[in-house]
C-alpha positions in Angstrom: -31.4 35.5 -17.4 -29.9 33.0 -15.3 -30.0 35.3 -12.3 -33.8 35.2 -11.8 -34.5 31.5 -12.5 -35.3 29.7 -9.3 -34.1 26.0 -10.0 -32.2 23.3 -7.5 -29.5 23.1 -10.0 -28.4 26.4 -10.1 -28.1 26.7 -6.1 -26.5 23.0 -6.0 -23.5 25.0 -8.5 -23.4 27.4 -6.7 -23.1 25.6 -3.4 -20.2 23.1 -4.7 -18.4 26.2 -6.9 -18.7 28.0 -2.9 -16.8 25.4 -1.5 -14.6 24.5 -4.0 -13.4 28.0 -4.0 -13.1 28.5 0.1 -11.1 25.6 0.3 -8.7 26.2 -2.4 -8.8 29.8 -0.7 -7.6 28.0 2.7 -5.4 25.9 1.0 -3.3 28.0 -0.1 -3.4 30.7 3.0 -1.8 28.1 4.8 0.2 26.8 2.3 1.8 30.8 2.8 0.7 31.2 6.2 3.8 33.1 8.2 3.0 31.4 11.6 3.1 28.0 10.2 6.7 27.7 11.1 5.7 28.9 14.5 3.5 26.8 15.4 5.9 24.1 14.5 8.4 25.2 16.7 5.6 25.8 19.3 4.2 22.8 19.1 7.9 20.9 19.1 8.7 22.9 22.9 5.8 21.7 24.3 6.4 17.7 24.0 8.6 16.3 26.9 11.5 14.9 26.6 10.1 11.3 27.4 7.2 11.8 25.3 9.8 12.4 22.1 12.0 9.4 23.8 9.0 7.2 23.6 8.2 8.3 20.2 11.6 7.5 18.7 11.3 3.8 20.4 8.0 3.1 18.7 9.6 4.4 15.1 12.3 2.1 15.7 10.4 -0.7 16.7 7.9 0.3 13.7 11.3 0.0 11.7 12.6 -3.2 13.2 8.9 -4.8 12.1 8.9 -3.7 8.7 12.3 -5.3 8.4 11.3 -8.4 9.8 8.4 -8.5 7.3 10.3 -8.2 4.3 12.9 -10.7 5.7 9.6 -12.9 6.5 8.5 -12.1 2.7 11.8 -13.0 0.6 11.9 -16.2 3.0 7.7 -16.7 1.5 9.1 -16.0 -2.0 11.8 -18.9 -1.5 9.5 -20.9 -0.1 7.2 -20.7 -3.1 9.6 -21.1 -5.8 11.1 -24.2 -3.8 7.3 -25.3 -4.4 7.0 -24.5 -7.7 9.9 -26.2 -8.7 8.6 -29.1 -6.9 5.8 -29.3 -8.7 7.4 -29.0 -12.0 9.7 -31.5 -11.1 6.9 -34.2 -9.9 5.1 -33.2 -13.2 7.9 -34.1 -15.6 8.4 -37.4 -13.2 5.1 -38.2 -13.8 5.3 -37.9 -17.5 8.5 -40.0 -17.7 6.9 -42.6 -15.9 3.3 -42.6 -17.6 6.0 -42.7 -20.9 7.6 -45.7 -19.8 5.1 -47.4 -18.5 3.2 -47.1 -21.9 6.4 -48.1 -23.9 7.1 -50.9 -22.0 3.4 -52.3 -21.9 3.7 -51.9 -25.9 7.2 -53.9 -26.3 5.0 -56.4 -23.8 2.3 -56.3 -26.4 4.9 -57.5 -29.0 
């Protein structure tokens, strides 16, 4: 039987199928825990007023950067397309010109 085999397998599976189980185990113990809300409220007395003061400044200032980085990103995007189109534009010139130089070094050929 499997029981009375001594191989590294075996105790590796049973190691990994060990934890697997005691953290799913945990996982869901405090998933249903009944002091979880407790703690919360615990945990929420003991900040100071300027400490929660200080915390809503850096959200907001986390805020105020995020929307100056997308205002800083649609103003890249612009920029780009502005390029793009630049680029077009110069290529079509270029072709134009290439055109009519090589018509008009033809009708000189004539």
């Amino acid at each position: 039987m499997i029981f009375f085999e001594t191989s590294k397998n075996k105790f590796f599976f049973l190691g990994f199928f060990v934890v697997i189980s005691s953290l799913f185990i945990t996982l869901v113990w405090l998933k249903f825990a009944p002091g979880k809300q407790e703690l919360k409220i615990k945990a929420v007395a003991l900040i100071s007023d300027e400490a929660k003061s200080q915390v809503g400044d850096n959200l907001q200032n986390m805020k105020d950067s995020f929307s100056l980085g997308t205002e800083q990103i649609k103003n890249l995007q612009g920029e780009l397309v502005k390029s793009q189109k630049q680029a077009e534009l110069l290529d079509v010139t270029q072709k134009y010109l290439e055109a009519k130089q090589s018509s008009s070094t033809q009708e000189n050929i004539k």
